[in-house]
N, C-alpha and C positions, 0 to 999 in steps of 0.2 A: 532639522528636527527641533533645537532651541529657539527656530520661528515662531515656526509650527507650534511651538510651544505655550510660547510668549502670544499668541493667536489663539490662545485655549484650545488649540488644537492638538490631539499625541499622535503621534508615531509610531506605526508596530511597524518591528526589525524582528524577519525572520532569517534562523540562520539553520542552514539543515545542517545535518551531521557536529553539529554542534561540539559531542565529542572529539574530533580532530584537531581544535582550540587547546593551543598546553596552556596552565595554570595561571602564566602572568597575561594573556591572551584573554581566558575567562575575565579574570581581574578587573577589566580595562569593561567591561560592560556594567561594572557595579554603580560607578557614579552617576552616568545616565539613567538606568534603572531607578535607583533611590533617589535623583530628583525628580522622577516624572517625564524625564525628555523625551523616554523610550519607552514602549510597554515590546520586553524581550518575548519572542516565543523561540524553541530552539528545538530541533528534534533533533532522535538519534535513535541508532537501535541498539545502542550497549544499557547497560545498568545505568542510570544516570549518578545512583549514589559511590558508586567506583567510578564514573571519571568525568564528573563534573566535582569544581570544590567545592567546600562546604559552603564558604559564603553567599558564592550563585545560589547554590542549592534553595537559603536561606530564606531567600528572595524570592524563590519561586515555586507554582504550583503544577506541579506533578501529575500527566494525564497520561496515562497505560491506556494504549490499544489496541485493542486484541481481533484475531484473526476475525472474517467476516463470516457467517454459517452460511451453508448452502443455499439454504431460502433466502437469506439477504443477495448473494451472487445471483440465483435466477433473480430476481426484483433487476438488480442493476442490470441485466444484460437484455431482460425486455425492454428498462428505460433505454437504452443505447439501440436497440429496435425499431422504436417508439420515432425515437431522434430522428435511424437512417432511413424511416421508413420503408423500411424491408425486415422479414425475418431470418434468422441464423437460418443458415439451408444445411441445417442439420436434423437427423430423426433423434428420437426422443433417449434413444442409448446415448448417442453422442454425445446431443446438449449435457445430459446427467455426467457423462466423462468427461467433456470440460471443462464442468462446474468443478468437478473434483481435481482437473487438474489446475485451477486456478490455486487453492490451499489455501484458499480463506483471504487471497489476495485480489480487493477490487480492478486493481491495474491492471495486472496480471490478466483477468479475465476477460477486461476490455480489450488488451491488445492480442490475446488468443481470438476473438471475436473479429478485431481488423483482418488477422491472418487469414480466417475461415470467410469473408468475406471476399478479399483480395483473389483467392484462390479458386473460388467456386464460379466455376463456366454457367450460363443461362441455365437455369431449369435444376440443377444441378443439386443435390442435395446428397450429404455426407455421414456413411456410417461412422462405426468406430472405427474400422480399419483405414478408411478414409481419413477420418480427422486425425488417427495419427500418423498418417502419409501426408497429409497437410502441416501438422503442428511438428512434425519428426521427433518426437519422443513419448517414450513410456507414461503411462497413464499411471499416478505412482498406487500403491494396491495401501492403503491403510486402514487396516482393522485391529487397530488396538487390543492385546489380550492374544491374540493368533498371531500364525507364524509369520505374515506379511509384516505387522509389527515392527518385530526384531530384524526384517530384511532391510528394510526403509530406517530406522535410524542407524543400523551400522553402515548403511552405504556411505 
């Protein structure tokens, strides 16, 4: 990286869970950072401001990402479509509980996608009760305000 440097060239160091780094751990990324050797990115899915410290903090710019909406999931899962050149051999209930059960998670819905792919014999095309004989779980029911609601976050 101080080649690379010295070469006008930076260096992004990504560290995932970045979180799991105790205090003097973080610490140890501040000199790099503040000379330029490193441009840090780091994710996590805790609060950054409880457990990252302040000086990282300091240094850095803060990007919240939030869950994907249903029309963004359909979007990606026709591009991964697009890609296998085939479509999900699912009918139009399905695909919609799919999309729901992916929860706003792109990965999530791609690798639900690999599953429904893997599984479906020639010709083959999959209800709900299907995909969830394929996927083996609950489609989760959330309708915020009603009773599914309070089901789904006490569980």
């Amino acid at each position: 990286a101080k080649l690379r440097r010295a070469n006008g060239r930076q260096t992004l160091l990504f560290v995932d869970e970045i979180h799991r780094f105790n205090r003097a751990q973080q610490d140890g990324f501040l000199p790099v950072m503040e000379d330029g050797t490193v441009v840090l990115v780091g994710a996590t899915t805790e609060n950054p401001s409880f457990e990252l410290n302040a000086a990282l903090l300091s240094r850095a710019r803060v990007l919240v990402f939030r869950s994907l909406g249903e029309e963004s999931i359909a979007k990606l899962l026709a591009r991964a479509e697009e890609t296998e050149g085939r479509a999900l051999p699912l009918d139009d209930e399905a695909r919609a509980m799919l999309i729901r059960m992916a929860d706003g998670d792109g990965r999530a819905s791609l690798t639900l996608a690999e599953e429904v792919w893997r599984a479906a014999k020639k010709g083959e095309v999959f209800g709900p009760e299907g995909l969830q004989r394929v996927i083996q779980r609950r489609a989760p029911i959330y309708d915020k305000g009603q009773d599914g609601h309070y089901n789904l976050i006490s569980a």
